[in-house]
N, C-alpha and C positions, 0 to 999 in steps of 0.2 A: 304422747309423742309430739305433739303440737303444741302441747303446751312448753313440753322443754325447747324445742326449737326458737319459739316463740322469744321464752328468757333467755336464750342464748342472742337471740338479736339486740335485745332491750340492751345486756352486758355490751356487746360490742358498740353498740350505739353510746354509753354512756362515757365509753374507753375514750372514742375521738373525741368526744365535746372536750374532756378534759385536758389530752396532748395537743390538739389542735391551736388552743391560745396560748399555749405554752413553746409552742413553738413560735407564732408569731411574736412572740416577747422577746426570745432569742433573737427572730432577723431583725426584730425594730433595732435593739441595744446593738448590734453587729455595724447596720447602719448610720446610728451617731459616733460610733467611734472612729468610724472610719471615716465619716465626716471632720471631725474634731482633729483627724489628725491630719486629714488634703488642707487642712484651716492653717496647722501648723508648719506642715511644707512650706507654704505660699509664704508664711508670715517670717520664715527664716530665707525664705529667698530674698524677699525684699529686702532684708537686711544685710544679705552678702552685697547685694547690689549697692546699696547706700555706704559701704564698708569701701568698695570698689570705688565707687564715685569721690568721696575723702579724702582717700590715697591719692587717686588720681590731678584733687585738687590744693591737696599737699605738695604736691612733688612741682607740680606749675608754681605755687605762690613761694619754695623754697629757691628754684631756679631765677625768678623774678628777684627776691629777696637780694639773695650772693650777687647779681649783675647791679644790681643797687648800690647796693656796700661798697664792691672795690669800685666802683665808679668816682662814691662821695670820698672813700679814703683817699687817692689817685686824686683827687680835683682837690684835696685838704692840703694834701701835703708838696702840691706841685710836682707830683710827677707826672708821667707820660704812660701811658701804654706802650708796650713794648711792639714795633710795626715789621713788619716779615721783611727780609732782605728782599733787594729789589734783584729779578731774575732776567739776566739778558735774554732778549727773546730775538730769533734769527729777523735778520734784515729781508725786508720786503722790497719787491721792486717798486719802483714808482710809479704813482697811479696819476693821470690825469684829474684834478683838483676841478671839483662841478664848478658851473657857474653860482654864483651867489644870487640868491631868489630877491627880487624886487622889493620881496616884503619880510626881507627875513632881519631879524635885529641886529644891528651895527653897536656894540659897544664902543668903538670910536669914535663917533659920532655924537653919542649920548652917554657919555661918562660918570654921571650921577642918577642915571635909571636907575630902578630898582633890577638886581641880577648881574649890574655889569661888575667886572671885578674891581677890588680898591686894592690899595698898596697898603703893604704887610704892614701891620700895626697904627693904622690908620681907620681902625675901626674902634666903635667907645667899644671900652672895658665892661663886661659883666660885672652884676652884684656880688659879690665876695658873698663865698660859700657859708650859714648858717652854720658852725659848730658848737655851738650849745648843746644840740641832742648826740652828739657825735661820742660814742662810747656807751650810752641808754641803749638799754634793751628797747628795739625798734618794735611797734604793735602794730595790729590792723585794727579794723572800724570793728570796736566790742571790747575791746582791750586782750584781744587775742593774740600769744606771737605770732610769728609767720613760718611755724615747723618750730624743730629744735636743730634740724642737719645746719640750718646756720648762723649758729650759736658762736660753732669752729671756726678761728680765723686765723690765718699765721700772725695776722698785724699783731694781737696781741702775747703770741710768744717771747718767751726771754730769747735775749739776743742768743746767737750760737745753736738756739734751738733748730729741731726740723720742724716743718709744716706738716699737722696731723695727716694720717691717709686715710679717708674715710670712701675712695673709688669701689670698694665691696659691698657698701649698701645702697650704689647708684645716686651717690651724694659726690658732686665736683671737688677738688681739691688736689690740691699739689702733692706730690708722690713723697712722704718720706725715705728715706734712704732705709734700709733692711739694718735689724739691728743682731747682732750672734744672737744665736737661742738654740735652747735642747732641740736635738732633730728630733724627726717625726717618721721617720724612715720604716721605724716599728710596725710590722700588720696588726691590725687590731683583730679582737678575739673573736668578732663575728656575731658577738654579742653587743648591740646597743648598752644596753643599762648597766653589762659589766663594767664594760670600760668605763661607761659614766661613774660607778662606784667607785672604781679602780684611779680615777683622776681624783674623786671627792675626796674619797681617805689620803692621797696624798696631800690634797689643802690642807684639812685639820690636823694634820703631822706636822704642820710646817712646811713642810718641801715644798715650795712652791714652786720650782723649777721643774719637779718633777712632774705636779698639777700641773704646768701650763704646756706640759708634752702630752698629759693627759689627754686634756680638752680639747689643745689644738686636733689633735688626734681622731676623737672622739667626730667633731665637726666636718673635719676632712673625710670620713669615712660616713656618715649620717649627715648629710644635709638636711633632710630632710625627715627629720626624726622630730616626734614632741617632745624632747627635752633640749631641740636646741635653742632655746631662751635662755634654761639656765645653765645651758653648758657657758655660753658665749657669758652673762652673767658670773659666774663662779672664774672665768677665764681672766676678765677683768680684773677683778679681787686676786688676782695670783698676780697682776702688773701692778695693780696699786701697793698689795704689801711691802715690792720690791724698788716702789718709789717711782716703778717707769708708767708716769702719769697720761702720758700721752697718749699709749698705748691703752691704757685701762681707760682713758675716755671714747677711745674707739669702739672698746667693745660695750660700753654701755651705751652709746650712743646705737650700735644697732639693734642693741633689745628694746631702747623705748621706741626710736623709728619704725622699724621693720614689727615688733612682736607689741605692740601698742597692751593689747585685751591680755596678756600675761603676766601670771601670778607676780613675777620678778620685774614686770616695769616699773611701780611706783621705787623701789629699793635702786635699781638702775639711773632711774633718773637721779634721784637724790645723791648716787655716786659718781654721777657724771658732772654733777653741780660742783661736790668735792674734789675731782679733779684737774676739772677747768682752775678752780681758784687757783691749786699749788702750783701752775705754768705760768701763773699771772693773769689771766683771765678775769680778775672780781665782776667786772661790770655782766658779762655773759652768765658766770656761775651764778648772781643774782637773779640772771633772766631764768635760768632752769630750776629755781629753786622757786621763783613764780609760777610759771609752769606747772612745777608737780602741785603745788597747793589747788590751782587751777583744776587740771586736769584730773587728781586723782584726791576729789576730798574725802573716800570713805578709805584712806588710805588706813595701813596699820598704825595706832598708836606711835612706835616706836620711829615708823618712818615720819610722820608727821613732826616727830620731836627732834628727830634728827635733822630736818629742814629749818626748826627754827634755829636750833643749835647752829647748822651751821650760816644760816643768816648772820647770825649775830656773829658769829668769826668773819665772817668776810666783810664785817661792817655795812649790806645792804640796808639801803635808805626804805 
């Protein structure tokens, strides 16, 4: 009896040594994984943060850029800014007029101070505005442009044209006039990716009128959806088949802007380059065809060729 007892301890004793480290192997691995992936958290947060930061100094050095431009364009071509009508403001009663302080400055007195006023046109002429670079895609310190949102300028529209409206992707510019289009008045089916198919097939049909009731559609109901890169993407290619250039630079203009890290940017860009040109644009399409080479060199094959391609049509230097 003591003896089987005995072997009955030895068994049980022999059971834990074995589970025992087997189990500690399990918390170790449980602990590096979970490690490896608090490593991975951190290392994607920093990166939204740095993604944020970009954006942030994007959108500064685009606003900077546009108040630049029409400054130089406006000081090139002699004109003016346009100044607000002056607004009658109600009459004030009259106020007793302080005494003048003993030490306060006399421009009558001293009429070639520095601060006193000169008579109109009696002051020397500034140095005549550098236009050499004037029409050159404008770079910063790197050879970097300064965004793409201001690329867009009416200056170089064909006459009669509208000024793009690009006020949806939080880029400044002058409102085009609305142009007739298929309504959109349609509910959509409740289904995201239906209707996204439901717009596609009507691309590759041809119908492009019908695609761009599709899409617009599709966007109006899904802001916020992951395919609205290539909705707005595919939306474009229905304006440009139909020639309305200005329109399909819009919408490419928001997918490389706004959707940068999206499958359809490098292709975006490259059609936003082809649309610029056919408004007259060469020197800007230039600039965004620099750009994509720039920004997106592991682009597709096909996109790549289609840049030099159209380099070479727009005769970039």
């Amino acid at each position: 009896m003591f003896r089987r007892s005995l072997a009955a301890l030895i068994a049980a004793l022999a059971l834990a040594s074995i589970s025992v480290p087997a189990l500690a192997q399990d918390a170790a691995d449980a602990i590096v994984r979970l490690s490896r992936l608090e490593s991975q958290i951190r290392q994607l947060s920093g990166q939204m943060e740095q993604l944020q930061f970009e954006n942030r100094q994007l959108k500064d050095q685009l606003r900077r850029f546009q108040e630049d431009v029409e400054y130089r364009f406006q000081e090139n071509r002699g004109g003016s800014r346009p100044s607000a009508p002056p607004t009658a403001t109600p009459a004030r009663p009259a106020q007793p007029q302080p005494q003048k302080r003993s030490d306060a400055f006399d421009p009558g007195t001293e009429p070639e101070a520095p601060g006193a006023p000169r008579q109109l046109g009696s002051a020397a002429p500034s140095a005549p505005l550098d236009t050499s670079e004037i029409g050159r895609p404008m770079a910063l310190p790197g050879g970097r442009l300064a965004g793409i949102g201001d690329l867009i300028e009416g200056d170089d529209a064909p006459p009669g044209s509208a000024p793009l409206d690009i006020g949806g992707t939080g880029r400044t510019a002058s409102v085009a006039p609305a142009r007739p289009g298929p309504s959109v008045a349609a509910t959509s089916s409740g289904d995201p990716r239906s209707d996204f198919d439901a717009a596609y097939a009507s691309y590759t049909q041809r119908q492009y009128e019908q695609a761009e009731m599709g899409f617009r559609r599709f966007l109006q109901s899904n802001p916020r959806d992951r395919m609205v890169p290539e909705a707005s993407y595919w939306l474009g290619e229905s304006y440009l088949q139909r020639g309305r250039h200005r329109e399909a630079a819009e919408q490419f203009l928001n997918v490389s802007a706004d959707y940068p890290s999206s499958a359809k940017a490098p292709d975006a860009l490259l059609k936003l380059g082809v649309s610029l040109n056919a408004i007259g644009a060469r020197d800007r399409a230039c600039a965004v065809f620099v750009e994509l080479d720039r920004k997106y060199p592991q682009a597709s094959a096909s996109v790549r060729q289609g840049s030099a391609r159209e380099q070479q049509r727009a005769k970039c230097s």
